[in-house]
LUMPAFI-184045 format. One record per residue (C-alpha): x, y, z; residue number from 1. Coordinates in steps of 0.001 Angstrom, whole numbers, plus 524288, in hexadecimal, padded with zeros to 5 digits. Example, Ala and Ser with C-alpha at 12.3 -4.5 7.8 and 13.67 -1.06 7.14 Angstrom:
BEGIN
[atom [8300C; 7EE6C; 81E78]; 1],
[atom [83566; 7FBDC; 81BE4]; 2],
END
This chain:
BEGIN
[atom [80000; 80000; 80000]; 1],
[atom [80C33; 80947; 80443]; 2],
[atom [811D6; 80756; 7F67E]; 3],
[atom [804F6; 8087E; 7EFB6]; 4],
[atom [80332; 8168B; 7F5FB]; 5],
[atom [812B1; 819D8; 7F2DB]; 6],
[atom [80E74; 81685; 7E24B]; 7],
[atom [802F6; 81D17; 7E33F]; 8],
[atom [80718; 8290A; 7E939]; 9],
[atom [813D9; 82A6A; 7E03E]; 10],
[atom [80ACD; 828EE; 7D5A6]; 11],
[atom [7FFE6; 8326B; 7D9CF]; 12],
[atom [80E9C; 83CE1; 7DB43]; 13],
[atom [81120; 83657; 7CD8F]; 14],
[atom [80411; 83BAD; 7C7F0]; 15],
[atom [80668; 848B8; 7CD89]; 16],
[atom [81668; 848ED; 7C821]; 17],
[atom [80F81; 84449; 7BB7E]; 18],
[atom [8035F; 84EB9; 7BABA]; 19],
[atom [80D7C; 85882; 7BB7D]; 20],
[atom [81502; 8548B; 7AFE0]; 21],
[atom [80B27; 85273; 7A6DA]; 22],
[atom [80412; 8603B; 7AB44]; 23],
[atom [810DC; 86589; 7A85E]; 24],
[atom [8154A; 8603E; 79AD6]; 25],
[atom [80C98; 86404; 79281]; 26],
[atom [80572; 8596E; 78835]; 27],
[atom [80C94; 84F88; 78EF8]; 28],
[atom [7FF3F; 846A9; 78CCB]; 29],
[atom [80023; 84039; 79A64]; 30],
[atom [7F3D7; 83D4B; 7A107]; 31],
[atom [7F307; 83C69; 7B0C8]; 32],
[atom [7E654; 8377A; 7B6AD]; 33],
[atom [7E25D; 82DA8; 7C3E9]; 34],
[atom [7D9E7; 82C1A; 7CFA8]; 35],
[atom [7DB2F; 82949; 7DCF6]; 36],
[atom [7CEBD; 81F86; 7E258]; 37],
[atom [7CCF6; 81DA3; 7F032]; 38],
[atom [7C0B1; 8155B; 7F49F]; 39],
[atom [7BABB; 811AC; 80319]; 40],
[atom [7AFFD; 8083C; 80488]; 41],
[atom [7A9A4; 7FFF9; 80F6D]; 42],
[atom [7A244; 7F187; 80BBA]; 43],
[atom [79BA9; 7E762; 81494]; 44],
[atom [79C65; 7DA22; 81147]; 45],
[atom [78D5F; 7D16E; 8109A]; 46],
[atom [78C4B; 7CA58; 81E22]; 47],
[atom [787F1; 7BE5B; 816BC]; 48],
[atom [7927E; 7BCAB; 80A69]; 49],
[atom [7A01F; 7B987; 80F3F]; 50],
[atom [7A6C4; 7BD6A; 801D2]; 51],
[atom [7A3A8; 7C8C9; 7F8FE]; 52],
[atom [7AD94; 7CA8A; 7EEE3]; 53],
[atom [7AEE1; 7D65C; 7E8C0]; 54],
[atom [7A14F; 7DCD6; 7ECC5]; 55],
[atom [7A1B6; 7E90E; 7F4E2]; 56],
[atom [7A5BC; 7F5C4; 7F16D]; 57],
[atom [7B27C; 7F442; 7F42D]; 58],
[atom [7B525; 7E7BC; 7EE04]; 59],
[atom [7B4E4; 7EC0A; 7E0B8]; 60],
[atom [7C182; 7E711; 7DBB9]; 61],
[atom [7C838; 7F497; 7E06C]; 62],
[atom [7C950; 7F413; 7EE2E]; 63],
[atom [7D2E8; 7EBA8; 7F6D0]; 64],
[atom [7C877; 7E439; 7FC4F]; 65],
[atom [7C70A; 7D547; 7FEBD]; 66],
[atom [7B8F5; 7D0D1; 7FC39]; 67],
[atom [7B099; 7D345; 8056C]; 68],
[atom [7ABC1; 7CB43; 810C3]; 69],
[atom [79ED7; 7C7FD; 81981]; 70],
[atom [79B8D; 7D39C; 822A9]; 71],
[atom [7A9E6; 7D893; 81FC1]; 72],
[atom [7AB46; 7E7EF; 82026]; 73],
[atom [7B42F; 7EE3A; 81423]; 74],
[atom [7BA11; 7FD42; 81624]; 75],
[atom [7C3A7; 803C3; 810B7]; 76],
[atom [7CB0A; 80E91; 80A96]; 77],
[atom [7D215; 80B3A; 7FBFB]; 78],
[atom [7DB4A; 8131A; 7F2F5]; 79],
[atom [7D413; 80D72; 7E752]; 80],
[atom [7DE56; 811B6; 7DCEC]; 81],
[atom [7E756; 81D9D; 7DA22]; 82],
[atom [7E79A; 81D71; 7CA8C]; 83],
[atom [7F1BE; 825AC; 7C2CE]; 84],
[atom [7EE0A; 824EF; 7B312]; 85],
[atom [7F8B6; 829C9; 7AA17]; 86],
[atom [7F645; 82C44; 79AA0]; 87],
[atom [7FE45; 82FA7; 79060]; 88],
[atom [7FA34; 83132; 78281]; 89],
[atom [806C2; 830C4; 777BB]; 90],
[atom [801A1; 837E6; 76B38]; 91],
[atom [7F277; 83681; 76638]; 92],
[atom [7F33E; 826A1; 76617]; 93],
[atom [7F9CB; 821AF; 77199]; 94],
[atom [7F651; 82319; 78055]; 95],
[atom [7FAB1; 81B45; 78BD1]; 96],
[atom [7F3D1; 81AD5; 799C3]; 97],
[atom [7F819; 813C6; 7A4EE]; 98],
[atom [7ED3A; 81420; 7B333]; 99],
[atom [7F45C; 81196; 7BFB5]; 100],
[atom [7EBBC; 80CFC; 7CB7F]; 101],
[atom [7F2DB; 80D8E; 7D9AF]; 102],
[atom [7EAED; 80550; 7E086]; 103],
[atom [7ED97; 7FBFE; 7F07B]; 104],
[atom [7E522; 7F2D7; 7EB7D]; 105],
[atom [7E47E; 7F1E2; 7DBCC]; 106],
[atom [7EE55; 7ED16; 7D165]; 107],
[atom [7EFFE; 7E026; 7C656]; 108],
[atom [7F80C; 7D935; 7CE8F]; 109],
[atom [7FD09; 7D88F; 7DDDD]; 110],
[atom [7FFE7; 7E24A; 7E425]; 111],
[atom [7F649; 7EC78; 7E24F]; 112],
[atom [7F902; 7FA14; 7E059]; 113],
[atom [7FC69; 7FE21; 7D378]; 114],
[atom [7F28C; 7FB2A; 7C82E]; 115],
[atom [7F3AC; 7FED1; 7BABC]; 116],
[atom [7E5F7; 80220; 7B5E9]; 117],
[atom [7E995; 80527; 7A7AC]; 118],
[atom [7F5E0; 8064F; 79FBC]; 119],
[atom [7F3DC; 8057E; 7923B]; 120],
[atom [7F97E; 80AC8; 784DA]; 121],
[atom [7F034; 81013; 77A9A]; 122],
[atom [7F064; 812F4; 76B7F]; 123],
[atom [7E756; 81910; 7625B]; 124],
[atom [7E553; 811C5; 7568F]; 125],
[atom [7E04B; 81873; 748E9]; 126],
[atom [7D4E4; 80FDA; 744F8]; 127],
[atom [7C82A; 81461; 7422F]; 128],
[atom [7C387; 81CFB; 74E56]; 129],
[atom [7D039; 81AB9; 7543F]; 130],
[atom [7D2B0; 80E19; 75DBE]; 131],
[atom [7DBD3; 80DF8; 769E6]; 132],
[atom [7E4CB; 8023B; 76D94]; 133],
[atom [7E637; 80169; 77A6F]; 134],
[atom [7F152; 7F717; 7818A]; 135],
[atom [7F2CF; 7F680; 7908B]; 136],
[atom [7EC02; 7F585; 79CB6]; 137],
[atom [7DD12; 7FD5B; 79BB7]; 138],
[atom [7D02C; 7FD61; 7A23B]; 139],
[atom [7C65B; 7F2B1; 79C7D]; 140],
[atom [7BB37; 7FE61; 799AC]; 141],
[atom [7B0E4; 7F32C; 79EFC]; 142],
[atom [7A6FE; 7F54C; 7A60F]; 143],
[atom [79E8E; 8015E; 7AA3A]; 144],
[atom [7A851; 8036B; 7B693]; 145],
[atom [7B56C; 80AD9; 7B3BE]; 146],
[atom [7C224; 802AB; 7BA10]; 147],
[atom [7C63E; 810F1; 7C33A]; 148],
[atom [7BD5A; 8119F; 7CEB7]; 149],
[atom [7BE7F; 821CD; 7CE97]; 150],
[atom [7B774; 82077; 7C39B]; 151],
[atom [7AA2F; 81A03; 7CA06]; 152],
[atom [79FC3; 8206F; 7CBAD]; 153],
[atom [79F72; 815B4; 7D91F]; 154],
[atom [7AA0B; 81313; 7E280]; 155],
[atom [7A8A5; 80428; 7DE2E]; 156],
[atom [7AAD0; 7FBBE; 7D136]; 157],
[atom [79D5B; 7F636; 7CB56]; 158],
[atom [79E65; 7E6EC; 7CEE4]; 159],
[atom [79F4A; 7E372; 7C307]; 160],
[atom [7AC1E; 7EBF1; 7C046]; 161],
[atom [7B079; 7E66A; 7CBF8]; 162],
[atom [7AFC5; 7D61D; 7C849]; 163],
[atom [7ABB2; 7D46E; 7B97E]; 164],
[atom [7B2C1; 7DEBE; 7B137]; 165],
[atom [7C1E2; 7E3E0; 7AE65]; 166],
[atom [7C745; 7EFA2; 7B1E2]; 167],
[atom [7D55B; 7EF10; 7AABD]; 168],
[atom [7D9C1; 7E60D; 79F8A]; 169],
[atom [7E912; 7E56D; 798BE]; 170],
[atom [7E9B3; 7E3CF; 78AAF]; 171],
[atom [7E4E0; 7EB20; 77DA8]; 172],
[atom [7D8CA; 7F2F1; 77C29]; 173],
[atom [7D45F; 7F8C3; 76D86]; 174],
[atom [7C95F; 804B8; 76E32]; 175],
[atom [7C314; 809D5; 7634A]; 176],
[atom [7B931; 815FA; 76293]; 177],
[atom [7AEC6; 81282; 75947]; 178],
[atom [7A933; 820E0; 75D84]; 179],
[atom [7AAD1; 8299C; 768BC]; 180],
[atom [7A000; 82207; 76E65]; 181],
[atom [7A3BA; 816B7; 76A9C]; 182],
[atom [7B01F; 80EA4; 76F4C]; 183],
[atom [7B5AC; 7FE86; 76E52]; 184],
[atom [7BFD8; 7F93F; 775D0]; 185],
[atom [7C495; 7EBEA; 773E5]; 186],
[atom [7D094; 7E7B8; 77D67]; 187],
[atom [7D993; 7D8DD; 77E95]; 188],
[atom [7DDBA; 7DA59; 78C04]; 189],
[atom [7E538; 7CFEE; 7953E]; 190],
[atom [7DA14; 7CC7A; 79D70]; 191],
[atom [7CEB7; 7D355; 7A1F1]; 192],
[atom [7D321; 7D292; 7B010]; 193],
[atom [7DFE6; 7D91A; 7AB68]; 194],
[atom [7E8B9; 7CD9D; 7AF7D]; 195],
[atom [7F38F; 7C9DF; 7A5D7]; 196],
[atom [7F142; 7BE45; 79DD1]; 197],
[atom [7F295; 7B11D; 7A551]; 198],
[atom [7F645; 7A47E; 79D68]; 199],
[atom [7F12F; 7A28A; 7909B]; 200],
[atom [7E6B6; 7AE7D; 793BB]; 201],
[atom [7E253; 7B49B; 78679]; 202],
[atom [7DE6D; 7C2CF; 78821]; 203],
[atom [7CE57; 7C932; 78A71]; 204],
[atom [7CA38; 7D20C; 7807F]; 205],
[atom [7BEF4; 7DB7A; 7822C]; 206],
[atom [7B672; 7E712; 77BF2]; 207],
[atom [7B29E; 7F461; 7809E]; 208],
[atom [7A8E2; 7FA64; 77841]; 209],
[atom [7A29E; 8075E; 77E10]; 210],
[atom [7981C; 81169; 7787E]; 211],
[atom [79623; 81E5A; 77FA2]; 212],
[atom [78E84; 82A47; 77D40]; 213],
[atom [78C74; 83901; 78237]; 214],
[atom [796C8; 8426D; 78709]; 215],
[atom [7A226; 84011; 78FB9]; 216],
[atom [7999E; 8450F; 79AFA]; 217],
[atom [78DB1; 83D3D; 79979]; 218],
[atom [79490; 8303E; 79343]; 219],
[atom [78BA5; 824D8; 7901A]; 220],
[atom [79218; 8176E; 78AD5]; 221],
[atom [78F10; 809F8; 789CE]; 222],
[atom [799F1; 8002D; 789C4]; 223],
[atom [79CD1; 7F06E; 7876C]; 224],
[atom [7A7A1; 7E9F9; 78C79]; 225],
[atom [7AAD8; 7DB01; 78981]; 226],
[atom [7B611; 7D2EC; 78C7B]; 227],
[atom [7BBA6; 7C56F; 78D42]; 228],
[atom [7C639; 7BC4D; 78CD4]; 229],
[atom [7CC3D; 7B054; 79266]; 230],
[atom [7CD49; 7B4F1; 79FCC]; 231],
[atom [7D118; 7A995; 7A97B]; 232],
[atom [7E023; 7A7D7; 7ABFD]; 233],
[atom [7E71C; 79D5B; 7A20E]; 234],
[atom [7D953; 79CF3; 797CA]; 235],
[atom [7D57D; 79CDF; 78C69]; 236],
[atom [7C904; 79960; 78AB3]; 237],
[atom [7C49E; 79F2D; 7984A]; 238],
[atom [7BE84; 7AC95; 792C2]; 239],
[atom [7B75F; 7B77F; 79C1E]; 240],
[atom [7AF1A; 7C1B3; 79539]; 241],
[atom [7A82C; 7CC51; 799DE]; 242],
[atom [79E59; 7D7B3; 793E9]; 243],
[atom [79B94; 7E432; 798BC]; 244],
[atom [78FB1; 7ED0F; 793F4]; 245],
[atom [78FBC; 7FA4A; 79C54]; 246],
[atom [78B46; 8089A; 798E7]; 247],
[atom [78A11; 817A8; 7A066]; 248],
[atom [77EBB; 81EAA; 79C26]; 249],
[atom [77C07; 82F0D; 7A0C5]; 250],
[atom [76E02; 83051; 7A3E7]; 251],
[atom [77170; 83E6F; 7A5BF]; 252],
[atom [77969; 84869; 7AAD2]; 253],
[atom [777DD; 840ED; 7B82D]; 254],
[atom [77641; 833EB; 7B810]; 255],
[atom [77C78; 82996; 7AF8A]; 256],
[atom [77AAD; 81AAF; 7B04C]; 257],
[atom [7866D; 80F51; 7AE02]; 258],
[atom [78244; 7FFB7; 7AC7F]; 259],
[atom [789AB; 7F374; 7A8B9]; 260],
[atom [787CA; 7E69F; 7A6C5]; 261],
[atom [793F9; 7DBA0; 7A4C4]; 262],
[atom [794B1; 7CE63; 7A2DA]; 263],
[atom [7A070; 7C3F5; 7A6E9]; 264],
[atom [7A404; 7B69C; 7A4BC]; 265],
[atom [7B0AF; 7B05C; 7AA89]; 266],
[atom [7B3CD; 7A296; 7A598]; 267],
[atom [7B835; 79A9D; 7AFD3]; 268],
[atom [7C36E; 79289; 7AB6B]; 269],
[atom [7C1A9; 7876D; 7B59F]; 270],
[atom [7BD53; 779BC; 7AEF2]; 271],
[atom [7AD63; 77A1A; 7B0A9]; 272],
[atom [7AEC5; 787B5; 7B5E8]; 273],
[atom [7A49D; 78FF4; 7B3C4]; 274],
[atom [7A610; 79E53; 7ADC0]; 275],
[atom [7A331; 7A970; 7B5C4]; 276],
[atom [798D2; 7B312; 7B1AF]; 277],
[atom [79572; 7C1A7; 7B67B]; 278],
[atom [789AA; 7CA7A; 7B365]; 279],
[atom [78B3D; 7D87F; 7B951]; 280],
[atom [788D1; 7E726; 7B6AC]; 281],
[atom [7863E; 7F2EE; 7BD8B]; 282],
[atom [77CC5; 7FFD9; 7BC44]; 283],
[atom [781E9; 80BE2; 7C10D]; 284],
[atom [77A15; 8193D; 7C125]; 285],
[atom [78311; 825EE; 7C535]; 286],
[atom [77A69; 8336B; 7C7B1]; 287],
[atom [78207; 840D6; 7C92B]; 288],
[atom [77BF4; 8484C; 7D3CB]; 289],
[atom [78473; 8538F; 7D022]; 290],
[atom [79256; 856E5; 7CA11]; 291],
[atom [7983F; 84F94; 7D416]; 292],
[atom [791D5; 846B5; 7DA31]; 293],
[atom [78CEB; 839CB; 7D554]; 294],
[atom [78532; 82D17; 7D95A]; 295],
[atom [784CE; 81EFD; 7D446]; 296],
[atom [77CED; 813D3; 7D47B]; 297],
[atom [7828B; 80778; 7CFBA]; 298],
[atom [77D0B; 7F7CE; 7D05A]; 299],
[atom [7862B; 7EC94; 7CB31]; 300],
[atom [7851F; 7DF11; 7CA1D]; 301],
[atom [78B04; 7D210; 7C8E8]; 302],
[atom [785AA; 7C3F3; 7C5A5]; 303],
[atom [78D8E; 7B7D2; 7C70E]; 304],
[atom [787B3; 7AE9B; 7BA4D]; 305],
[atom [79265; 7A561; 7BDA5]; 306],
[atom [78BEF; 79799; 7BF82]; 307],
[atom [797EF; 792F0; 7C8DF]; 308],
[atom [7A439; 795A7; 7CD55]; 309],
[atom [7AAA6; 79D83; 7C322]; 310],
[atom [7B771; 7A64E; 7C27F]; 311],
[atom [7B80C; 7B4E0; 7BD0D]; 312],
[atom [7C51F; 7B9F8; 7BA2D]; 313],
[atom [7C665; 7C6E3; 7C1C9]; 314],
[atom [7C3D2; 7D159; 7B77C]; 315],
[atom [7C6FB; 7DFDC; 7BF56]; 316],
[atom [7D661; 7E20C; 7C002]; 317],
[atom [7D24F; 7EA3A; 7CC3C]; 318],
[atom [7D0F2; 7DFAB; 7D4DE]; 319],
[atom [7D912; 7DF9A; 7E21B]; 320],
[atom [7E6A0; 7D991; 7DD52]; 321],
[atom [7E9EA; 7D028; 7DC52]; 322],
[atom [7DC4F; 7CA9C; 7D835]; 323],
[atom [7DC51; 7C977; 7C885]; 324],
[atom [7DE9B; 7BF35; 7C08F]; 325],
[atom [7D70C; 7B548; 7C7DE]; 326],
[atom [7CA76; 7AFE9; 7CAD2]; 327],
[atom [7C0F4; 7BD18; 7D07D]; 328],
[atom [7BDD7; 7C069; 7DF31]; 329],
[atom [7B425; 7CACE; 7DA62]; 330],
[atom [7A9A5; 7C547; 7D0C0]; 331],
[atom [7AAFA; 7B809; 7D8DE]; 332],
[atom [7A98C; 7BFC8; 7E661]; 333],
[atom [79D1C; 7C72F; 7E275]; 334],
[atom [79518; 7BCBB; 7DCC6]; 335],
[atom [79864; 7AE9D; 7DF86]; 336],
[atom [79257; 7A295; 7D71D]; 337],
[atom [786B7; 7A28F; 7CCE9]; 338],
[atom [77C87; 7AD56; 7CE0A]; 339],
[atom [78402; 7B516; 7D89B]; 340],
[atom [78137; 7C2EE; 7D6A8]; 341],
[atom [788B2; 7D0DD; 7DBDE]; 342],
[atom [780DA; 7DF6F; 7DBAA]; 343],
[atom [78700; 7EBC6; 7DDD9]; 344],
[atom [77EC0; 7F7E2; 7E230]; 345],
[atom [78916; 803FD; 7E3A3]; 346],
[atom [7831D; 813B5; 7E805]; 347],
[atom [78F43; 81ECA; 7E3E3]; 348],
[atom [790F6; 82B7C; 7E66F]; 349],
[atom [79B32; 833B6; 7DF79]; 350],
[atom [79FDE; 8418E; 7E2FE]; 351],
[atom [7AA42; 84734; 7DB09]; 352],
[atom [7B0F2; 850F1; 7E4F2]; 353],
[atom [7B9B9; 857F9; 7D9F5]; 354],
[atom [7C081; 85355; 7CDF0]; 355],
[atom [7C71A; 846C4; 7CCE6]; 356],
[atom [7C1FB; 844E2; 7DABF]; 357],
[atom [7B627; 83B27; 7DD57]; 358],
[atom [7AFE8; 835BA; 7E9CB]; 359],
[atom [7A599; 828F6; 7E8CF]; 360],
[atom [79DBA; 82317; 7F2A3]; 361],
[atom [79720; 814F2; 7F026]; 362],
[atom [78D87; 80AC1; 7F8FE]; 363],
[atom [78C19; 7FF5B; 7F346]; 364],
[atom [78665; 7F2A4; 7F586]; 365],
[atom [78A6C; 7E55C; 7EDEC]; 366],
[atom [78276; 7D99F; 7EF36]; 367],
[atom [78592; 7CC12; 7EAB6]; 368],
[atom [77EE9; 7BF9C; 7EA81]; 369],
[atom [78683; 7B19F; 7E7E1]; 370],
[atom [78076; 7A5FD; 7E081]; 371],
[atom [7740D; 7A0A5; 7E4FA]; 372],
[atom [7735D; 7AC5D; 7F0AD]; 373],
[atom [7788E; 7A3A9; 7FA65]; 374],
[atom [78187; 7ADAF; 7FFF0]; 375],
[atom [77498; 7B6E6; 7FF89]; 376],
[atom [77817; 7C447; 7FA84]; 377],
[atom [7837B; 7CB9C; 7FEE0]; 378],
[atom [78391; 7DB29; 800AC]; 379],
[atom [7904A; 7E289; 800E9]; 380],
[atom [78DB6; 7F04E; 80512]; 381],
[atom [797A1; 7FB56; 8056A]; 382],
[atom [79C06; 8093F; 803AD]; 383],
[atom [7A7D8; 81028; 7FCDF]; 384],
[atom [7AD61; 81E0F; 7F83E]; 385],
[atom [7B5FB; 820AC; 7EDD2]; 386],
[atom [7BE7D; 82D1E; 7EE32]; 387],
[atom [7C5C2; 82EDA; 7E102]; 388],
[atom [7CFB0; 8390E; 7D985]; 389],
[atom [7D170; 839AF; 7CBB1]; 390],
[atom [7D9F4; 842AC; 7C4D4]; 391],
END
């Protein structure tokens, strides 16, 4: 922890040294941006379930939690991430970006502490409307949820974020802009749990394609995401696949409206394993009361189709390291055996106290139910705040 405070501090003085320098040489083309996320929270554990996984919310993949217990209290104060992004561009066609997340509880690998969000190399290419090549480390673009948590409109990640989409992929991505509305990405990647190739892995491919509408103010879009590929360490045949449908609509100048709805299947590579299968979505409605202050209401669900014992490969790179690559604690934890079902009911309030500078309140209580309702139905309830700086 000492040594993760010494990095982060020297480069928080780094940014400053760097600011400096680029405010002072003039066109020099260097871009400077970050956040620092704090979050506190409080959950109960259900009297009657004695393990909950990754409901709670706290235990969204983020936080150096364990899962919580029975009648177990959870408090605590986390330094969710200190973030320093750095861009370059080098003439009209080439740009390079590389995210740096400073983190006591994040990272690829043991130990935790330094995470590299993106780091990637782009290049314009002069066909048709112009296409971009992009090779590195990126954010997947899946899902209705963005992978920075300053950039919720809740403290907490939907729970479907959290367990059945990816939040950062290695490999090649291709975009093309049909229009200015309309965009297609397609991207060979590693492994969508961002683990490097194990054994005779082949890679997971994927498309983006997104339609939007209306100024930058009052965006509207609509977006698919699908992906697959042979998943499971040392596989072939073994193929997960996933699709995402999920869209923002502005009522008006006050109140705009955000739903998804995703669909993954894990084949489990045991002999007379069964696959694993996930329904989930979410509908979130945000309302301005006034220039700065916002509320949201968001619902979010998960269903366990799995008839058995099956195995998901953990798909968010977020998880507490060293937990990737292996079979999932949070999919698994929330809804365990056929017809096991998870619900998330989240109430936000944002207040943004200047510029770059937001505070966000959430209660929130998940509920799960295991196969058959044996266990009866758990209820996780809990608080948290979420004090964040951008600049």
């Amino acid at each position: 922890m000492r040594k993760l405070l010494v990095v982060a501090v020297s480069a928080l003085a780094l940014v400053g040294l760097m600011t400096v320098n680029a405010r002072a040489e003039e066109g020099s083309g260097l871009e400077i941006s970050g956040n620092v996320t704090t979050v506190t929270g409080y959950q109960r554990g259900d009297k009657t379930k004695a393990a909950l996984g990754s409901e709670g919310i706290l235990n969204d993949g983020l936080l150096a939690l364990p899962a919580i217990s029975a009648k177990s209290d959870q408090f605590g104060f986390f330094v969710d991430q200190v973030e320093l992004d750095l861009a370059k561009s080098f003439g009209e066609n080439i740009r390079a970006r590389a995210d740096l997340d400073f983190s006591p509880h994040r990272g690829i690998s043991a130990p935790a502490g330094v995470y590299v969000e993106q780091g990637y190399i782009t290049a314009n290419i002069p066909a048709g409307n112009g296409a971009e090549l992009l090779v590195g480390r990126f954010n997947s673009g899946i899902g209705l949820d963005p992978v920075n948590r300053n950039e919720l409109s809740t403290v907490s990640f939907s729970s479907v974020h959290r367990t059945l989409l990816p939040d950062n992929m290695t490999g090649a991505r291709v975009g093309y802009n049909f229009s200015e509305a309309t965009r297609l990405e397609t991207f060979v990647v590693n492994q969508l749990n961002d683990v490097a190739p194990a054994g005779n892995n082949l890679p997971s491919f994927g498309v983006n394609v997104s339609h939007s509408w209306g100024d930058e103010a009052n965006k509207n879009w609509v977006k698919f995401n699908g992906a697959g590929g042979p998943e499971a360490p040392g596989t072939k045949k073994h193929w997960s696949f996933l699709g995402d449908l999920n869209g923002h609509m502005v009522v008006n100048d006050a109140f705009s409206v955000g739903a998804e709805g995703v669909y993954r299947q894990d084949d489990n590579t045991t002999a007379g394993g069964l696959n694993s299968k996930y329904i989930g979505g979410q509908l979130k409605g945000t309302y301005k009361f006034s220039d700065v202050w916002d509320g949201t209401f968001r619902y979010g669900f998960i269903w366990d189709k799995s008839k058995g014992a099956g195995t998901i490969v953990a798909p968010n790179a977020l998880t507490p390291s060293p937990g990737l690559g292996g079979a999932s604690a949070t999919v698994a934890g929330v809804v365990t055996g056929a017809a096991g079902t998870g619900h998330q009911i989240s109430l936000a309030s944002g207040y943004q106290i200047t510029d770059g500078a937001r505070l966000v309140v959430e209660g929130s209580v998940d509920m799960t139910r295991a196969a058959g309702g044996a266990a009866g139905t758990a209820l996780i309830p809990g608080f948290a705040g979420m004090f964040a700086y951008s600049f």
